[in-house]
N, C-alpha and C positions, 0 to 999 in steps of 0.2 A: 713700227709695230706697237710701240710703248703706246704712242696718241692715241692709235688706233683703239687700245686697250681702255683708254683713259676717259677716251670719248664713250665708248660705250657703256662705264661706270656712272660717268655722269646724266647719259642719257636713260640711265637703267634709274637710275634715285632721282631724277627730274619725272619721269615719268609716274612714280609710286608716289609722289608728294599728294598729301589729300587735301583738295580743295574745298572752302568751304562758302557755301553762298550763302547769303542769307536775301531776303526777300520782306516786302510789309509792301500793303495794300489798304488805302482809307477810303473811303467813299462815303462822304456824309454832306457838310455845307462844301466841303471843297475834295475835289478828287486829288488824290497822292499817291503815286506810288515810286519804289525805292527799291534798287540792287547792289549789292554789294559781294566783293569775293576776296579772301584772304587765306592763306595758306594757313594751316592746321587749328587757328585760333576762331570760335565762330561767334563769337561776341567782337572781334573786329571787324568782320565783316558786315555786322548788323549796325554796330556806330557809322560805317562808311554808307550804307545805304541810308540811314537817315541822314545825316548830311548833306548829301546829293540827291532829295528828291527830285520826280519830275511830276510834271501836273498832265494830267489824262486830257488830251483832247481829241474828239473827233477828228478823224482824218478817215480820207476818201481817197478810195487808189483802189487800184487790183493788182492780187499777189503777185510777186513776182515766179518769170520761168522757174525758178531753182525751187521752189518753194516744196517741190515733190522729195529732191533730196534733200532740204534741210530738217522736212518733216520724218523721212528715213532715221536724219541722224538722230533726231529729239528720239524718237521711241526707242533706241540702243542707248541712249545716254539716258534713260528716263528708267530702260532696266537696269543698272551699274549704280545709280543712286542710293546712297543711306540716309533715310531723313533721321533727324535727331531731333528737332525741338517744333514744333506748331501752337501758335497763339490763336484763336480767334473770338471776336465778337460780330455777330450776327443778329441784324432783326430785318424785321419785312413792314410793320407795319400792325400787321395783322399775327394776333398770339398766335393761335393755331397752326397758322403756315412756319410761322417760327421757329417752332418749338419741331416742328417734321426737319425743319432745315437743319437745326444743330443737329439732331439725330442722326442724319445724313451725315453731318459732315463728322461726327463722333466715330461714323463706323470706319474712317479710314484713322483715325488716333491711333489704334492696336501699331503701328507702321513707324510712329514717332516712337522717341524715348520719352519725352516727356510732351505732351500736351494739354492745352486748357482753353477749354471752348466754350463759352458764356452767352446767353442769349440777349437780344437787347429788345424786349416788347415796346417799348415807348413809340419809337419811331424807327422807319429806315434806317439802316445804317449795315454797313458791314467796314470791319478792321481785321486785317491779317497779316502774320508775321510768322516768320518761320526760319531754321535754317538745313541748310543738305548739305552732306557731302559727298563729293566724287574724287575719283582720284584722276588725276589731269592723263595717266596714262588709256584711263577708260578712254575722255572723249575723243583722241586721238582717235584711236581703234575702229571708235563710233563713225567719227566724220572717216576714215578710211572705209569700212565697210560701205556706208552709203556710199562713197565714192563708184566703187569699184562694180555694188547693185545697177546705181545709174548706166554706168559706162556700158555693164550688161545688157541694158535694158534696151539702149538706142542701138547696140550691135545687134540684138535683135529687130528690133524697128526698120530696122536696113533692108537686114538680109533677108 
């Protein structure tokens, strides 16, 4: 009974830990992009993602079967999210369409705690970085609900 007690203490504080991701995206002479996750601290998880870039290449394939539930899960895990910080620079080329596109992407700032969105007229180009937190017991829940939708869906499909 004790374990019993003990395990579910630790699974109850494993689960409320808040995870923190962080994320940057470069597209300009060379495409980059970068994840990182680290428990409570969100400036380690943005050194880890720089770090470990990977470089963007095309690739060709069709999604996979599961792609229905994993998209389930994303939009439960996507409602459970707290953004805390967003970087970006943005340009197109073209002022005009520029200066529409930070706009855009200013009106979701309100969502951050701090963000700072610069445009870049000169040339192409976009840079972004950001970081979110979840609490690992959300995505659980998350990939559990989409589970269990799924499961619903083809008992339907059957019967």
């Amino acid at each position: 009974m004790v374990y019993t007690a003990a395990l579910a203490t630790v699974l109850f504080y494993a689960a409320n830990v808040p995870l923190c991701v962080a994320f940057f995206a470069k597209l300009g002479e060379e495409a980059r992009f970068g994840i990182g996750i680290s428990t409570f601290e969100g400036r380690f998880a943005l050194k880890s993602a720089s770090e470990n870039p990977l470089k963007l290449q095309g690739k060709k394939g069709m999604p996979h079967p599961s792609m229905r539930f994993l998209l389930k899960a994303l939009l439960e895990i996507l409602r459970k999210i707290k953004p805390l910080r967003l970087y970006a620079r943005i340009g197109t080329g073209d002022a005009a369409l520029t200066a529409l596109l930070c706009g855009a992407v200013s009106g979701i700032a309100p969502f951050f705690e701090r963000s700072d969105i610069a445009p870049v007229f000169e040339k192409p180009y976009l840079e972004l970085s950001g970081i979110i937190e979840i609490r690992a017991g959300n995505i659980i829940r998350a990939m559990a609900l989409a589970g269990l939708k799924s499961i619903r869906r083809s008992i339907q499909m059957k019967g």
